[in-house]
ZAFIMAR-261744 format. One record per residue: x, y, z of N, C-alpha, C, CB in turn. Coordinates in steps of 0.001 Angstrom, whole numbers, padded with zeros to 6 digits, always signed. Glycine has a CB too. Layout:
% ZAFIMAR-261744
XYZXYZXYZXYZ/...
This chain:
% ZAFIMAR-261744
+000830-001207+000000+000000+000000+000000+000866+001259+000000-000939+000005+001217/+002210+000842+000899+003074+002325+000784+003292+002978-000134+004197+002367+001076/+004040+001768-001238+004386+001641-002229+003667+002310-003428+004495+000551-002226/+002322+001508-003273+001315+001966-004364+000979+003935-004804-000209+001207-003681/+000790+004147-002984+000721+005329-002743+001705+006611-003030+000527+005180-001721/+003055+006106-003067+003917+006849-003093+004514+006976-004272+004592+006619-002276/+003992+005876-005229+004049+006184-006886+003399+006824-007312+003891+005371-007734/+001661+006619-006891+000991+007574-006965+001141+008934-006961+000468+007386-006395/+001798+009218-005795+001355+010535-005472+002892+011486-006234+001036+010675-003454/+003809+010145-006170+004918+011115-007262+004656+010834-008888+006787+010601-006970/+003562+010374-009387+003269+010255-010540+003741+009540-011225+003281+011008-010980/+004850+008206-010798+005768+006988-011074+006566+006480-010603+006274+006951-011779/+006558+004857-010782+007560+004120-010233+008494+005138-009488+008271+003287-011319/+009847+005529-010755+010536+006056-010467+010761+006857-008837+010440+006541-011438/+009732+007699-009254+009540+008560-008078+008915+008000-006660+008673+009622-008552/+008196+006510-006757+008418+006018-005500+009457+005530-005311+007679+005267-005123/+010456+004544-006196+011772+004496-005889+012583+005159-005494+012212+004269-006460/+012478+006331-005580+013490+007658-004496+012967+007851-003838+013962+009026-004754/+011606+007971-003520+010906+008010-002575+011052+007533-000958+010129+007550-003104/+010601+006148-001391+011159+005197-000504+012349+004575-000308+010619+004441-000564/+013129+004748-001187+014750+004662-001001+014628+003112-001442+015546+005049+000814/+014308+002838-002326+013760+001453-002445+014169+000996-004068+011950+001460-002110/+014862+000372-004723+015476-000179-006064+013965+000044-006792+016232-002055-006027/+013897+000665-007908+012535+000571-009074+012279-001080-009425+013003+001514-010843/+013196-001817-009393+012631-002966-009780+011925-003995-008924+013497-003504-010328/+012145-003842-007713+011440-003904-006426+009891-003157-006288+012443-003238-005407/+009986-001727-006463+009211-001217-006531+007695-001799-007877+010013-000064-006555/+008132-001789-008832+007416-002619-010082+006996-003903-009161+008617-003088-011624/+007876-004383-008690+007270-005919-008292+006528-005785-007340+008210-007028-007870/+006167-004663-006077+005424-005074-005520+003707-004389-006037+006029-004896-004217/+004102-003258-006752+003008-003348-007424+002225-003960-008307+003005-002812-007677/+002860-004982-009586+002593-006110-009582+001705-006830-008831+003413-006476-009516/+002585-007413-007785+002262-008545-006861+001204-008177-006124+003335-008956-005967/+000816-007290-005809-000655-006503-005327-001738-006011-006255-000340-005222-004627/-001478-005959-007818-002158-006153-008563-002759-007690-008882-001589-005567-009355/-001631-008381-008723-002185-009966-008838-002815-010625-007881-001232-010862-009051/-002272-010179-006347-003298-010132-005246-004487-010121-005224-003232-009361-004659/-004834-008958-005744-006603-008469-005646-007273-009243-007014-006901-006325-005840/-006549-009497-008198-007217-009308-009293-007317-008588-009816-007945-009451-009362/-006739-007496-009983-007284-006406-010773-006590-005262-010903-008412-006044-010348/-006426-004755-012440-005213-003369-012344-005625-002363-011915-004591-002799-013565/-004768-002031-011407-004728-000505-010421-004250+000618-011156-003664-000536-009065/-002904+000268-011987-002469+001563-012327-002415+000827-014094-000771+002259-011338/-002197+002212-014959-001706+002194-016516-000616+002705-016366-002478+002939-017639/+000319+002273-016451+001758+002488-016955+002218+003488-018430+002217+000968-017225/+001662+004582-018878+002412+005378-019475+003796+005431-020023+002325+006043-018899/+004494+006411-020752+005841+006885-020796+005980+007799-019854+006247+007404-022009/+004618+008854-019558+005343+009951-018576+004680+010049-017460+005457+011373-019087/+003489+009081-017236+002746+009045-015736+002645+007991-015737+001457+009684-015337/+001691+007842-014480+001447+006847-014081-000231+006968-013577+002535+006536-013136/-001244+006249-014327-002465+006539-014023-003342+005579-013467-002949+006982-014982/-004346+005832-012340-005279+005438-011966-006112+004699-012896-005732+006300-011462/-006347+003550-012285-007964+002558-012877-009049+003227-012351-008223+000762-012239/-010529+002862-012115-011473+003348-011319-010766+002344-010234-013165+003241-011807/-010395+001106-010721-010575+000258-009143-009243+000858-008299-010429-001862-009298/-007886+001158-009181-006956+001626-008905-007194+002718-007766-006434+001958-010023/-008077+003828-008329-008473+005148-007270-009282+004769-006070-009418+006324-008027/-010293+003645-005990-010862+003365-004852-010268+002997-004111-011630+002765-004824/-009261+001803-004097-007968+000823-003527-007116+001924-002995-007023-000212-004807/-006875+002964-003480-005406+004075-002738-006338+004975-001830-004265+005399-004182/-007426+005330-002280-008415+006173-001243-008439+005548+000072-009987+006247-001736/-009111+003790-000254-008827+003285+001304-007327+003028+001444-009668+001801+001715/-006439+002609+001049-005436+002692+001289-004988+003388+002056-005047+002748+000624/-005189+005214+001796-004378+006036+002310-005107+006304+003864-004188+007311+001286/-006594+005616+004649-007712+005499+005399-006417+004821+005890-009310+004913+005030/-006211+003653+005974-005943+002400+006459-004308+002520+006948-006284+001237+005256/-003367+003749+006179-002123+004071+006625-002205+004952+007410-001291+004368+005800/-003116+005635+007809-003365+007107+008556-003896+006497+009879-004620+008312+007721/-004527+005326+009840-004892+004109+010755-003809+003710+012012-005006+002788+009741/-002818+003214+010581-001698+002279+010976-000426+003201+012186-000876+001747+009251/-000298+004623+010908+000660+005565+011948-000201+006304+012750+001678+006669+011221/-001737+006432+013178-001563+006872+014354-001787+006070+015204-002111+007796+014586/-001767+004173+015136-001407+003192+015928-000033+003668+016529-001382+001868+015166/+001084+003645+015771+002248+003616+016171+002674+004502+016849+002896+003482+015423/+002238+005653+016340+002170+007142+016947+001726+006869+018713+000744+008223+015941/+000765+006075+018876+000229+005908+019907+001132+004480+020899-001325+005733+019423/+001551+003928+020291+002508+002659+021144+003659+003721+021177+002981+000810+020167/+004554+004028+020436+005473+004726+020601+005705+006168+021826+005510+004976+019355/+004544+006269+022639+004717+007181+023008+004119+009000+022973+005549+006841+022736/+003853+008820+021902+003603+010081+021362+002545+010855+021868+003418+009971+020118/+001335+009950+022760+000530+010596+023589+001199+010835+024890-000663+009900+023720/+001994+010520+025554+001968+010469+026828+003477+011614+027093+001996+008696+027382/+004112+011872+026033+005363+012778+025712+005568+013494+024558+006439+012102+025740/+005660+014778+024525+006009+015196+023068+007308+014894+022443+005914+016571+022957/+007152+014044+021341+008113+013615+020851+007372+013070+019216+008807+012539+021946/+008517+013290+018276+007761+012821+016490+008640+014135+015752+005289+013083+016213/+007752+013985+014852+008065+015291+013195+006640+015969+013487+008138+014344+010887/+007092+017103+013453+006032+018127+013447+006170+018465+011660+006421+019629+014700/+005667+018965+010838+005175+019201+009870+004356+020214+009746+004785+018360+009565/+005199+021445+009273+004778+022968+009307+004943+023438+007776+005817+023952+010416/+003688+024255+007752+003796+024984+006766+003731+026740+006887+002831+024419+006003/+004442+027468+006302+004009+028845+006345+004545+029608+005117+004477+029510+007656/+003961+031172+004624+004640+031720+003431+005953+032033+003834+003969+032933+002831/+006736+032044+002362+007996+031987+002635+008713+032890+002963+008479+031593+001926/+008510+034716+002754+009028+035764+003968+008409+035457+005079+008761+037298+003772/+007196+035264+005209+007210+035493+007156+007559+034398+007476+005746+035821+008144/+007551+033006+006886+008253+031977+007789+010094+032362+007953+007958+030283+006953/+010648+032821+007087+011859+033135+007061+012069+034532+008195+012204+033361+005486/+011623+035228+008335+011592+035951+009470+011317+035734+010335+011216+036644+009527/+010030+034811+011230+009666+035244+011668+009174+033822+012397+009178+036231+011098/+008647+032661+011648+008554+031174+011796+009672+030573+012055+008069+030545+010738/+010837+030744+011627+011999+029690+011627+012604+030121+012801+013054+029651+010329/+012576+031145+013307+013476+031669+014760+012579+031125+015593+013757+033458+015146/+011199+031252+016007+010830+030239+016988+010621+029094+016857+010001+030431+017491/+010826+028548+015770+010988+027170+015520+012068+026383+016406+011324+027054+014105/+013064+027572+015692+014381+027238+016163+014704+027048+017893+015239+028391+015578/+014114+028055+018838+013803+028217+019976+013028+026825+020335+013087+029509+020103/+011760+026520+019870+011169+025254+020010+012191+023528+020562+010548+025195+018442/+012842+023583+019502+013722+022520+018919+014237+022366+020534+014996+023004+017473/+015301+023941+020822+016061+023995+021848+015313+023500+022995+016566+025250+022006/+013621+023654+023277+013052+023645+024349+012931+021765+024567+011621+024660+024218/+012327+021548+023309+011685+019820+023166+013121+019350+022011+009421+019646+022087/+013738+018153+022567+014757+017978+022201+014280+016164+021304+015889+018225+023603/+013075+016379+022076+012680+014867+021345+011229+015266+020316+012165+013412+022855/+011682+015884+019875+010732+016567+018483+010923+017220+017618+009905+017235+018598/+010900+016428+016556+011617+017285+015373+010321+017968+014246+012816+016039+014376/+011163+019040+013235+010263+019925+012747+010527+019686+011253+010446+021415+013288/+009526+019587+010722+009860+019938+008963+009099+021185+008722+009231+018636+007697/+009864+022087+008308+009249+023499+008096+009248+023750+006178+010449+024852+009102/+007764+023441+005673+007843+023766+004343+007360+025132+004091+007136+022826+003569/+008018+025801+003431+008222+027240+003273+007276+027328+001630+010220+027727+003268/+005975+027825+001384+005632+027903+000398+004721+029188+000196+005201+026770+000162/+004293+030352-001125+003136+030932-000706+001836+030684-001075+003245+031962-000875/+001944+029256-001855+000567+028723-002243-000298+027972-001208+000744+027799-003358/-000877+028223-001014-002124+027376-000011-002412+025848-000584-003851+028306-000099/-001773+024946+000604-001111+023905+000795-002299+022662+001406+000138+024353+001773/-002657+022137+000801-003858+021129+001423-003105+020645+002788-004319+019589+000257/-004029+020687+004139-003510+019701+005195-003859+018418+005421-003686+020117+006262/-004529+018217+004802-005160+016803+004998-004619+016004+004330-006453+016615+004732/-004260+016709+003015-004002+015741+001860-002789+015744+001969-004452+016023+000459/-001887+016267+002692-000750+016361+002275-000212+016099+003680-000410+017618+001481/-001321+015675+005061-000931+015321+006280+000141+016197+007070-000504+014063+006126/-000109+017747+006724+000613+018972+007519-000421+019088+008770+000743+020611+006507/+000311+019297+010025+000097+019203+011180+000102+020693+011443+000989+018309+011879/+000615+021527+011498+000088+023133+011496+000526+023970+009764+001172+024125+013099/-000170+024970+009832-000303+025492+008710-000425+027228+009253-001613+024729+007876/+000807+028389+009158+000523+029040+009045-000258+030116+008148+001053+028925+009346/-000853+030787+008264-002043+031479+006857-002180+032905+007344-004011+030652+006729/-001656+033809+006075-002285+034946+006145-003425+035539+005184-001365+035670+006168/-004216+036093+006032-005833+036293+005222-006608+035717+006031-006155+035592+003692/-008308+036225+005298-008645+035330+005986-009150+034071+005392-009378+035822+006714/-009768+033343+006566-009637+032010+006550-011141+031424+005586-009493+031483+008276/-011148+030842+004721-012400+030269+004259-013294+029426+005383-012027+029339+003073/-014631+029130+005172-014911+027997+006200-014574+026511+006178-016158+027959+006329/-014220+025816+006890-013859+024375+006910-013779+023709+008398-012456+024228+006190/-013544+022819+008668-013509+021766+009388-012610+021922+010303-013348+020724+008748/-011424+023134+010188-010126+023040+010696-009934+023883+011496-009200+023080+009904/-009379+023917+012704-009318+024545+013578-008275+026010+013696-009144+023582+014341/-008581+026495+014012-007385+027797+013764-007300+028676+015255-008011+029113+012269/-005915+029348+015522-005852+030305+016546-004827+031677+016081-005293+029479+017900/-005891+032781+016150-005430+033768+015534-004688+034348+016200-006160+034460+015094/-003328+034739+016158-002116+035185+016556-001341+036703+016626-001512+034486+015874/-002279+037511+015062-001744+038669+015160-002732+039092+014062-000140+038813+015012/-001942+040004+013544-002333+040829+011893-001370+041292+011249-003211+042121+011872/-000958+041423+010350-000580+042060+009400-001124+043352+008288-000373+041178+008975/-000028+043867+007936-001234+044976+006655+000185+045315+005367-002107+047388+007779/-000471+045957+004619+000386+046882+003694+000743+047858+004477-000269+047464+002453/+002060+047739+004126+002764+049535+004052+003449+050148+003004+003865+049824+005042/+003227+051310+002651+003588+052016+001853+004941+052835+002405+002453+052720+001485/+006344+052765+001508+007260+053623+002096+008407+053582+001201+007594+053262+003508/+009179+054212+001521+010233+054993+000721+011777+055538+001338+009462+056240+000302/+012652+055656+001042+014001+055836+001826+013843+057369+001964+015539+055288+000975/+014331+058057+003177+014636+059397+003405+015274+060009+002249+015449+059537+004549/+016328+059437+001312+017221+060091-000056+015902+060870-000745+018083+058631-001369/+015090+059179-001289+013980+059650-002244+013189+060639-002071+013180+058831-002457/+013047+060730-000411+011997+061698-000219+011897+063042-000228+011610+061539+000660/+013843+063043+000231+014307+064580+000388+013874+065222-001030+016134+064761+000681/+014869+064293-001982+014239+064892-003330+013541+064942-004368+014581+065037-003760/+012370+063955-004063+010917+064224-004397+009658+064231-003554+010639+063415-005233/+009930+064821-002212+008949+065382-001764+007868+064043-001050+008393+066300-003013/+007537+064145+000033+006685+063202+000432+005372+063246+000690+007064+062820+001264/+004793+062202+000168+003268+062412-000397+002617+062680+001170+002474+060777-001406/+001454+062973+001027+000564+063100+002467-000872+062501+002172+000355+064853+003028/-001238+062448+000616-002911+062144+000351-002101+061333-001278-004462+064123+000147/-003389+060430-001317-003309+059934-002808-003003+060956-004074-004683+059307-003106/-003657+061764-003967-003050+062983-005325-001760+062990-005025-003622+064799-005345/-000935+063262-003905+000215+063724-003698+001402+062311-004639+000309+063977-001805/+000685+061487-004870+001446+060214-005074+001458+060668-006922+000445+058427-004401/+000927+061241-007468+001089+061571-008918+002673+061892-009296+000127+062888-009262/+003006+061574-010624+004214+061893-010512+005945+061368-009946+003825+062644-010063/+005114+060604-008854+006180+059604-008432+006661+058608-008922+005994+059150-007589/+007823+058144-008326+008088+056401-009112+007919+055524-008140+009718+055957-009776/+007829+053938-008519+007195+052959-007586+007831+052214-008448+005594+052777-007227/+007899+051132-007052+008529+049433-006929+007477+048501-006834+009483+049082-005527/+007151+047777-007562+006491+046847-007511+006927+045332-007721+005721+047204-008189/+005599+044690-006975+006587+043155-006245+005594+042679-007335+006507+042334-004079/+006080+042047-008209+005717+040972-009289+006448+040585-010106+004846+041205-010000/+006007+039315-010838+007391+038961-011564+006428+038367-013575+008535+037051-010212/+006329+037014-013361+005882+037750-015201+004600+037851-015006+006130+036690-016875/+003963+038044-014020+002428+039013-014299+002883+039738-013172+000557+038237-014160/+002038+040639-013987+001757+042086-013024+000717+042290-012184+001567+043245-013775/+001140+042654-010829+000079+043170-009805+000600+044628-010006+000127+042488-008055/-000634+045537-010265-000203+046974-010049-001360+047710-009417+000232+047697-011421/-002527+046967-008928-002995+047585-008544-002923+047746-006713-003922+047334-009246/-002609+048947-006227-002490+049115-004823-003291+049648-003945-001638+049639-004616/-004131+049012-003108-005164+049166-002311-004860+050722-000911-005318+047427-001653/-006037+051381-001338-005848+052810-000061-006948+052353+000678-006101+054767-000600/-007527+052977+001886-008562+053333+002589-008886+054354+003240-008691+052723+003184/-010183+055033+003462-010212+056253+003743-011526+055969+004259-009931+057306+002685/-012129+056695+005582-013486+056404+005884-014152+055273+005411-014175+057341+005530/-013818+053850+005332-014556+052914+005296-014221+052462+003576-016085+053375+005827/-013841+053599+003049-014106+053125+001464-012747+052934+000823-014993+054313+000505/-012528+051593+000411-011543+051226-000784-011204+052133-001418-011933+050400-001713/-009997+052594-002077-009342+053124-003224-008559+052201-003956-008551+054170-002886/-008772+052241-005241-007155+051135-006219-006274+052266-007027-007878+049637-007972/-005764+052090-006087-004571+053096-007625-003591+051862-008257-002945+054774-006725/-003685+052438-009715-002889+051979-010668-001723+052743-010870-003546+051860-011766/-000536+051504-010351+000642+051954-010432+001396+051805-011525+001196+051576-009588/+002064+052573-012021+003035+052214-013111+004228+051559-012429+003500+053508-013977/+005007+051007-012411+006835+050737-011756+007498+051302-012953+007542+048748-011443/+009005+051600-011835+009762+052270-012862+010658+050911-012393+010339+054129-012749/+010571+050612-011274+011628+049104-011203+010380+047847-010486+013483+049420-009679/+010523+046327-011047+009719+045916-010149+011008+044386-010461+007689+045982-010496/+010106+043626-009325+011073+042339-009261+009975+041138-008236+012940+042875-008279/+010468+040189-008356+009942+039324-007796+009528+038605-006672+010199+039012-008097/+010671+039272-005868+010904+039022-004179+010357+040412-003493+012800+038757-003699/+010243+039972-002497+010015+041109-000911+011532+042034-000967+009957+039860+001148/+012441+040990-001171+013969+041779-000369+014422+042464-001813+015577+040359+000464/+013912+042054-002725+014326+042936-004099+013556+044331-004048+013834+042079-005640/+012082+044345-003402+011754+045724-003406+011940+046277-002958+011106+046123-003396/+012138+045405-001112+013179+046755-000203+014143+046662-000411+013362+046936+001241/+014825+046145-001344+016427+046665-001950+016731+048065-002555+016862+045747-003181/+015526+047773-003541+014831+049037-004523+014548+050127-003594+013281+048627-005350/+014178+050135-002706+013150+051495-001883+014412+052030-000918+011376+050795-000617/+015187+050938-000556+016353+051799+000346+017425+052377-000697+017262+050704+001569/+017462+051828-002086+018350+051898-002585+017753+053763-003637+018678+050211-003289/+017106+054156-002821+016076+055039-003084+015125+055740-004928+016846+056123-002306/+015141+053736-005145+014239+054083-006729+013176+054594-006758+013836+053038-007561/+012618+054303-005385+011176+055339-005807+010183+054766-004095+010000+054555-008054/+009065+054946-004726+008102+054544-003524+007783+052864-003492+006557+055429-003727/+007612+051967-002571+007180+050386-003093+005908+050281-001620+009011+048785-003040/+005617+049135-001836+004436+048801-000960+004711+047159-000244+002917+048866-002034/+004874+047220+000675+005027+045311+000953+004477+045331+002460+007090+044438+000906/+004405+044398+002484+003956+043670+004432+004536+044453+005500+004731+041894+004921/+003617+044355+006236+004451+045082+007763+005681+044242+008419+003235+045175+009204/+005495+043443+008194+006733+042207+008581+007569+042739+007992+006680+040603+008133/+007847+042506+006594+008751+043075+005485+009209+044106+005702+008278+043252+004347/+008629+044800+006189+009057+046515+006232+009540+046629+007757+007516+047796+005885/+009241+045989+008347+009892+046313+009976+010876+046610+010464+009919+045589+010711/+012034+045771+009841+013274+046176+010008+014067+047419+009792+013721+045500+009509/+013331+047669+007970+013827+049244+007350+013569+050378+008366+012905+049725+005885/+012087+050271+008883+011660+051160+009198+012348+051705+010747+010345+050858+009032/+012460+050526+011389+013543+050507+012370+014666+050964+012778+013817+049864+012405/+015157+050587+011412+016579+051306+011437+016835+052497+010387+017706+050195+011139/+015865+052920+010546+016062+054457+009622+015963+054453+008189+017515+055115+009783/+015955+053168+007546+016120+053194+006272+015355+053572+005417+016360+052355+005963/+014044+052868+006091+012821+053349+005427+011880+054048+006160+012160+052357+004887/+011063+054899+005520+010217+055719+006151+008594+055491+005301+010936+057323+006081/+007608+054539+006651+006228+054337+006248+005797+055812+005422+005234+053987+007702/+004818+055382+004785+003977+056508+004173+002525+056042+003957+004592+056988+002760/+001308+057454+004243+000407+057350+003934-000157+056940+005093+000344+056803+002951/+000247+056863+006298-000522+055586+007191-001974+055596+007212-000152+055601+008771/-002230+056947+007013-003988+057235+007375-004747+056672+006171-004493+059097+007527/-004003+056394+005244-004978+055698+004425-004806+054298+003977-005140+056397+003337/-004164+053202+005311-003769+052026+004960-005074+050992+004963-002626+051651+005892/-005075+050348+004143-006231+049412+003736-006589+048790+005326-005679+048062+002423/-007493+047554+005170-007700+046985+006376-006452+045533+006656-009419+046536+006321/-006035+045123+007985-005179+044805+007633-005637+043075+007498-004115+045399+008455/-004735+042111+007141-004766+040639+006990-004748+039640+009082-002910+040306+005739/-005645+039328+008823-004900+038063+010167-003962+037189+009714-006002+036886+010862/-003553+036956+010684-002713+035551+010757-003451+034867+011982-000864+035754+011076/-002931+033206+011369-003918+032185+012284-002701+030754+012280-005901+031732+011258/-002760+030119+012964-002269+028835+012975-003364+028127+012481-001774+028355+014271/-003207+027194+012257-004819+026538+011653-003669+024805+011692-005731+027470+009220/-004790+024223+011999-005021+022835+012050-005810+021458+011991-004814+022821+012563/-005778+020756+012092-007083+019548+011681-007367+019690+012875-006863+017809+011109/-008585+019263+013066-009281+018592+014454-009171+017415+014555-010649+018718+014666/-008525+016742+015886-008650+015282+016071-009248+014880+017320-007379+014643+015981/-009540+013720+017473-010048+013565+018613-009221+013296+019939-010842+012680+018389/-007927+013002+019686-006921+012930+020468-005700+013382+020326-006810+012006+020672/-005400+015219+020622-004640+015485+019951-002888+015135+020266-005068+016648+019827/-001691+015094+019515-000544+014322+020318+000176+015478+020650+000409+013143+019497/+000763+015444+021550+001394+016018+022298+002489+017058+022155+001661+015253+022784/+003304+016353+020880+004010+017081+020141+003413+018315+019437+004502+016280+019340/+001763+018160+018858+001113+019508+018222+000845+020574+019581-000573+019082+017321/+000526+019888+020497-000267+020844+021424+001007+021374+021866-001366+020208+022666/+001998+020654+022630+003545+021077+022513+003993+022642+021433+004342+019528+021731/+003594+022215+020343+004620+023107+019103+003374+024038+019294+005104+022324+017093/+002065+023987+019368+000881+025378+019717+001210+026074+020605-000549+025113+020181/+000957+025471+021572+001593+026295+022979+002618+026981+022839+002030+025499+024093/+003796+026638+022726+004986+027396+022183+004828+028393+021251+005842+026591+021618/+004533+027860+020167+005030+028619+019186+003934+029987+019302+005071+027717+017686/+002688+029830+019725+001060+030537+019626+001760+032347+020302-000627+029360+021211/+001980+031935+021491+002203+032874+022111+003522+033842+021800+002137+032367+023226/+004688+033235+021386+005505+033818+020395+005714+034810+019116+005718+033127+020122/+004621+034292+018408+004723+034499+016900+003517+036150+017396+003922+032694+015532/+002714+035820+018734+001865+036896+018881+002683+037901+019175+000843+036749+019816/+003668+037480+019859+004506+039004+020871+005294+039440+019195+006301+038352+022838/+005664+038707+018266+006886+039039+017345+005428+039846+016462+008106+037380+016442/+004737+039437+016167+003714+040792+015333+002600+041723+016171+002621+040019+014082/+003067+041637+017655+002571+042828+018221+003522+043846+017947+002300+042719+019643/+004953+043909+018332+006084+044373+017902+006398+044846+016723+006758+043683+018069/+005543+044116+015262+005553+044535+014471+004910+045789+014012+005440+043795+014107/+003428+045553+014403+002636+046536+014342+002878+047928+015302+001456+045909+014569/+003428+047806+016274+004434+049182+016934+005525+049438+016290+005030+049029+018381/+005977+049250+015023+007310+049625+014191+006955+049966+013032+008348+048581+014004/+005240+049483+012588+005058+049941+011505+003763+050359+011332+005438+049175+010683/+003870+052307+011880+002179+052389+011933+001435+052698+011057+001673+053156+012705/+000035+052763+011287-001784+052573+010308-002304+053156+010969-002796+051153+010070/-003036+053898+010428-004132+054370+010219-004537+054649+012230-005122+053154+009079/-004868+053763+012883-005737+053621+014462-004345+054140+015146-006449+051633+015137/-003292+053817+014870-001988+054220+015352-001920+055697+015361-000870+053637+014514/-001944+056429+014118-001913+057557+014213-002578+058456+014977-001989+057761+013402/-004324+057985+014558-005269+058815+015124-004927+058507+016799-006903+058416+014535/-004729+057544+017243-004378+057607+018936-003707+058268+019549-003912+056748+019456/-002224+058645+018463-001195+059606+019130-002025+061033+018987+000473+059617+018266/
């Protein structure tokens, strides 16, 4: 069933053979031999995949029931309820996990020495079920589902620019004031140019032209300290610049509304020790590191308070 599954899900032999660290011709044979088992083919063998029968797709569906069975048997003899200890299996986007996820991770590790972490760094929204991730950081908000979540902070846009640029083109105070300027924009072969304002309740989109744009977070605040013009990125992103003088927020009074962040997770009925372990920890952490944020990079409620 491992076997079957793990060709599957890498789309061939091959790729369960690296998979499982396991010779391809081994691999062929036990799929085979479990085809001859049941009676009946499971997979079509291709040149460049490897495809499902109908009976093939029913057989790996329970299959993958019946392994999720098996390891949280083991999960459960081994210990894993009664001590935190296993692979935790994390997901988050890849600037704020790189800022901001991997340092208390890292802290974690130091605390629980019998629990290890796989931290996949991605910004596409990552199935947990299907892909058996045990926390899932997410910014935005959350669709409805089944899965449990604990919201941790917020995030927003900020708009800003290096002191050079500003001295000598002047710093905006209202959307008109932004005419005329140059801008950094974060995209790479499609274009996002449109940049979200707010003002009394109501949306604005301005359409930006770039005079430089690029693909990464650290390429635009490369661009904005390196003083090409005005750019727009995350409060995370911008925290540091703003910190250390480099960059200077703009616009705050008219910053959109901002994003949550949430941990999010499956619901189980018995949860192991190691998750509630890496929640606990990590929950209260990641809150103090974007309370901190949001005091380094102010909006809109910030202002009007001072």
């Amino acid at each position: 069933m491992r076997t079957l599954v793990a060709a599957v899900d890498g789309g061939s032999l091959s790729a369960a053979s690296r998979t499982l660290a396991v010779p391809l011709p081994t691999v062929s044979r036990r799929v085979s031999d479990l085809e001859a088992h049941l009676g009946s083919q499971l997979v079509v063998r291709t040149s460049r995949r490897l495809l499902l029968t109908e009976a093939g797709a029913a057989f790996v569906a329970s299959s993958r029931r019946v392994l999720e069975e098996l390891a949280e048997a083991e999960r459960a003899a081994s210990g894993e309820y009664r001590a935190p200890r296993g692979e935790v299996l994390v997901t988050a986007p890849i600037a704020f996990g790189v800022l901001n996820v991997a340092p208390v991770v890292h802290d974690f590790l130091a605390a629980y020495p019998e629990v290890t972490v796989r931290l996949v760094l991605s910004d596409g929204v990552i199935d947990l079920i299907e892909n058996h991730i045990d926390v899932a950081v997410r910014i935005g908000r959350l669709p409805d589902s089944a899965l449990l979540a604990r919201r941790v902070g917020e995030v927003r846009w900020v708009v800003c620019a290096s002191s050079d640029y500003l001295r000598r083109r002047g710093e905006p105070r209202a959307l008109a004031d932004l005419q005329g300027h140059d801008f950094i924009a974060l995209e790479g072969l499609q274009r996002y140019r449109d940049w979200s304002f707010a003002s009394e309740g109501t949306i604005h989109q301005l359409a930006v032209t770039p005079r430089f744009s690029v693909n990464t977070a650290e390429g635009v605040i490369g661009g904005a300290v390196a003083g090409l013009g005005i750019a727009r990125v995350m409060s995370y992103q911008a925290a540091a610049g703003i910190r250390d003088g480099t960059l200077v927020p703009l616009l705050s009074d008219w910053a959109p509304p901002p994003f949550p962040v949430h941990l999010v997770h499956a619901a189980q009925q018995q949860q192991p020790l190691k998750l509630r372990a890496f929640l606990d920890f990590v929950a209260p952490r990641l809150q103090e590191r974007l309370r901190i944020i949001a005091e380094q990079t102010p909006h809109a409620n910030a202002v009007r308070r001072s």
